[in-house]
DRENFI-857980 format. One record per residue (C-alpha): x, y, z. Coordinates in steps of 0.02 Angstrom, whole numbers, plus 32768, in hexadecimal, padded with zeros to 4 digits. Example, Ala and Ser with C-alpha at 12.3 -4.5 7.8 and 13.67 -1.06 7.14 Angstrom:
// DRENFI-857980
82677F1F8186/82AC7FCB8165/
***
This chain:
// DRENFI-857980
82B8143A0FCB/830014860F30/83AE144C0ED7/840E14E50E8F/849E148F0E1F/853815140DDD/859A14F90D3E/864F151D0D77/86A215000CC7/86A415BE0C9B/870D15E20D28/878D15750CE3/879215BE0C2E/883D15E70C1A/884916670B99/88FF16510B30/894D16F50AFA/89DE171F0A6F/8A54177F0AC8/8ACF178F0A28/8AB8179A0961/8B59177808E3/8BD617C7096F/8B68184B09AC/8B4518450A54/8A8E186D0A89/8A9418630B41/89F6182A0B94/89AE18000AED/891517F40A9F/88B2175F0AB0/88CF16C60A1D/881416C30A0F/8802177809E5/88A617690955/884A16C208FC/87AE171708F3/87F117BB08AC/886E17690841/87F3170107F8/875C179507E1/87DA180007A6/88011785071B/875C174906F5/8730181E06F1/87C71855069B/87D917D10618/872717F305D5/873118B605D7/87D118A60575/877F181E04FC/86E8188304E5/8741195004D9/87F1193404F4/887319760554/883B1A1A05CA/882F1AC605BE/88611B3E0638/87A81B59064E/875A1AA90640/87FF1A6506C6/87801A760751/86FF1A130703/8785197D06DF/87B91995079F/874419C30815/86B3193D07FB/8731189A0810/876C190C08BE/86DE192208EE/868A187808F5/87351842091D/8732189809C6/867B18940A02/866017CB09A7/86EA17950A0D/86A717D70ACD/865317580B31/8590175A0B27/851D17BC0BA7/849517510B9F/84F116B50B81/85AA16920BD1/85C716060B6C/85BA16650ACF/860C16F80A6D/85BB176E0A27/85E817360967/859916860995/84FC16DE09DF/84E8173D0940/850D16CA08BD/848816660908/840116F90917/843917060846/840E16570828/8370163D0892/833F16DD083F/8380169C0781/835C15EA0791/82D315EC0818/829D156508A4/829514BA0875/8236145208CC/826213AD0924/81E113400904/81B6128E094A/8285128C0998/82C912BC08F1/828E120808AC/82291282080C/8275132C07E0/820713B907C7/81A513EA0730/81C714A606FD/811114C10718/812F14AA07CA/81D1150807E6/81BA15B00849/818B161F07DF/81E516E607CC/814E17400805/814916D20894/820716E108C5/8202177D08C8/815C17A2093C/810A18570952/819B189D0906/815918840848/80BD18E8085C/8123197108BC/819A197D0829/8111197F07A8/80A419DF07EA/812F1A6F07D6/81211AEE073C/813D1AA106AF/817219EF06EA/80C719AD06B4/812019670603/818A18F30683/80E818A606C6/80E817FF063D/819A17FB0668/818517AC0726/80F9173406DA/8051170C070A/8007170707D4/8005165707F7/7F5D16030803/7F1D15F608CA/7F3A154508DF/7E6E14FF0919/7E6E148409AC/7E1F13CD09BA/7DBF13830A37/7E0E13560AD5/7E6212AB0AC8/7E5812580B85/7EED121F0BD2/7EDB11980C3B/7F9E11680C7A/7FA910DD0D10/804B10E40D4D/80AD104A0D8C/813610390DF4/818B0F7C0DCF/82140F470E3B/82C40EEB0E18/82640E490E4F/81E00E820DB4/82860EA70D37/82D70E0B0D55/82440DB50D35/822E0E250C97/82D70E010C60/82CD0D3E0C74/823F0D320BFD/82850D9A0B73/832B0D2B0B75/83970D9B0B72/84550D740B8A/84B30E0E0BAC/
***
């Protein structure tokens, strides 16, 4: 017999919506979630285009608009593959795991991991590397994804020899009255 369990907390994600703006009424409204994450793209987007080339032209408008609107829109749509997630969290994680890497856990996070044996590029990205540079002219990019890591060589088998026990409460008390403890 098989248990099936069901996570009922996504039917009861209540999604607040701003239905008016300094006066003006926006009936049904868009959803709070969508206005922080555009309000704060659009500022983070904005304020460094103007920094960097200064206010818009006619022409370049588009270019100070459409990106923030963009990622806006789709970034802030629930997650095919994940419910839990929006899309902006989904891809801000694929940028770091693909910036940053895999780091692994080792020993319950009692050491952290030596750079040597973080994941390395070539690896993250898989059998897409030699696909890419084995296009014209995307040879000069091969140094760029690093070197194939080495085929890691196996050991001898090490035996494994477990004997399970089952101890009792009679066995636990007894346990417990030896080590002394008070609690």
């Amino acid at each position: 017999m098989s248990r099936i369990g069901h996570t009922y907390t996504r039917h009861f994600d209540l999604e607040t919506r701003q239905h008016e703006i300094l006066g003006m009424d926006l009936g049904e409204g868009p959803s709070r979630r969508l206005l922080v994450t555009g309000a704060a793209i659009y500022t983070v987007w904005t304020g460094g285009l103007l920094f960097l080339f200064g206010f818009p032209s006619q022409v370049t408008f588009t270019l100070y608009f459409a990106p923030p609107a963009i990622i806006t829109y789709y970034g802030a749509q629930r997650s095919r593959s994940n419910e839990r997630r929006w899309n902006l969290t989904r891809w801000a994680l694929l940028i770091r795991y693909l910036t940053v890497g895999h780091r692994p856990v080792i020993n319950g996070g009692r050491r952290a991991a030596e750079r040597s044996e973080w994941l390395p590029l070539r690896a993250r990205l898989g059998e897409r590397v030699e696909t890419f540079t084995s296009l014209p002219g995307m040879g000069v990019f091969e140094s760029a994804f690093g070197k194939d890591e080495p085929k890691p060589t196996a050991g001898r088998a090490v035996p494994f020899d477990a004997k399970p026990r089952l101890y009792g409460p009679d066995a636990v008390y007894r346990a417990r009255k030896r080590t002394g403890s008070k609690k």
